[in-house]
C-alpha positions in Angstrom: -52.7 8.6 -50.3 -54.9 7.5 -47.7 -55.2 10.1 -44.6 -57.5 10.1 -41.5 -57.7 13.0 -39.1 -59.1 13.3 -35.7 -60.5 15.6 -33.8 -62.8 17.1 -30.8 -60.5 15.3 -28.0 -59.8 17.2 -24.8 -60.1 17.1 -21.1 -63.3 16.1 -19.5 -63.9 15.7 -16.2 -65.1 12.2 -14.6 -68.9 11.1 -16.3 -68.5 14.0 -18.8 -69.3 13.8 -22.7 -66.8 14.2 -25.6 -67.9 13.9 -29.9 -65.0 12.9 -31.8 -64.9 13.3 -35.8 -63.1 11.9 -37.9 -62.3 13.0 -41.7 -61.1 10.3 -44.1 -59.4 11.0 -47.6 -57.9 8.7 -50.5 -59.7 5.7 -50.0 -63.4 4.9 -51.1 -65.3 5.6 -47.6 -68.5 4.3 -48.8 -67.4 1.1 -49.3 -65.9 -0.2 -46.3 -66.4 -0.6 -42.7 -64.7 1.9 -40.3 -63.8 1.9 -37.0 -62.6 4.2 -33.9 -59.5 2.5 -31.9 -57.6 4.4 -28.7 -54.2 3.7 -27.4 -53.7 4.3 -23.6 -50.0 5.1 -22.6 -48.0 2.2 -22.2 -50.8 0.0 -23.8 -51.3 -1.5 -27.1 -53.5 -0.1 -29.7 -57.2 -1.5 -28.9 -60.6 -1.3 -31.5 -63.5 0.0 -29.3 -66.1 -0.1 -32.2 -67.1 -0.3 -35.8 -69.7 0.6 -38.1 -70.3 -1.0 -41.5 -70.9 0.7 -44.7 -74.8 0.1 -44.0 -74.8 1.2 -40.7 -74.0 -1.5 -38.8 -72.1 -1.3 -35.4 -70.2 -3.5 -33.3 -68.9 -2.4 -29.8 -66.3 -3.9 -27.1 -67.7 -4.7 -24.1 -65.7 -2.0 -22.1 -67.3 0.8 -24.2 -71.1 -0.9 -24.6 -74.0 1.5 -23.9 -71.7 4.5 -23.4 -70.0 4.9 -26.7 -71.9 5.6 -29.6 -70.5 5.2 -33.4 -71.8 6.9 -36.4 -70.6 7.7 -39.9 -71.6 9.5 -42.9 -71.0 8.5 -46.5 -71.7 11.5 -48.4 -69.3 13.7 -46.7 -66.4 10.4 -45.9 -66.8 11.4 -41.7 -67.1 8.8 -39.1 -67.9 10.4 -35.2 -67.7 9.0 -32.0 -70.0 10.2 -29.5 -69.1 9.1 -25.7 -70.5 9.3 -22.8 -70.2 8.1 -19.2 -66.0 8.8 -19.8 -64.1 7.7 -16.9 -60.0 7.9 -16.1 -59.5 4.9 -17.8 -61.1 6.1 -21.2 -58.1 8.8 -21.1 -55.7 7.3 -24.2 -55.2 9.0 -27.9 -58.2 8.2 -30.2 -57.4 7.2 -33.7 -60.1 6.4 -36.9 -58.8 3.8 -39.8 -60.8 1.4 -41.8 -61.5 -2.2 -39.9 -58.8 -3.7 -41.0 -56.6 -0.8 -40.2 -54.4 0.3 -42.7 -51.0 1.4 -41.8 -51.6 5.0 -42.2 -52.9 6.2 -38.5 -52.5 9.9 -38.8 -52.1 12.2 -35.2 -55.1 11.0 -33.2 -57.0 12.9 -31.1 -56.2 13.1 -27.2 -58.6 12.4 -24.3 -57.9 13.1 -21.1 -60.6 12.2 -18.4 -59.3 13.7 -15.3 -60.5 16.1 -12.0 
């Protein structure tokens, strides 16, 4: 069964930092392309970037040159370092391959308030 599990969300204030991790099981990591995606309240589910199994990324223009995705084969992790976070970054973070499956697991929440 494939799982995913998310993690290092919280509150940040305004131009504050968070790194997310994320933990994948059941599927072969090292062989497909994997991707962060958020979900804002209210909002549809939305990919904000993706990273090959070479190392590859790809990034949406609202998180360009402020996000940062990585991933490591060996140990089947994908992280999400962000910078720059603003009020409108505040949504649940989720990790799934690119396509996503259907199995999202919790998310990780991040709040970017005062």
């Amino acid at each position: 069964q494939v799982h995913f599990e998310a993690s290092g969300g919280g509150l940040v204030q305004p131009g504050g930092s968070l790194r997310l991790s994320c933990a994948a099981s059941g599927l072969l990591f090292s062989l497909g392309t994997m991707a962060w995606y958020r979900q804002a309240p209210g909002e549809e589910r939305e990919l904000l970037a993706r990273i090959t199994t070479g190392g590859h990324p790809f990034y949406v223009d609202a998180v360009k040159g402020r996000f940062t995705i990585s991933r490591d084969n060996a140990k089947s992790t994908i992280e999400l370092q962000m910078n720059s976070l603003q009020p409108d970054d505040t949504a649940v973070y989720y990790c799934n391959t690119c396509p996503s499956r259907d199995d999202w697991g919790q998310g990780t929440q991040v709040t970017v308030s005062l």
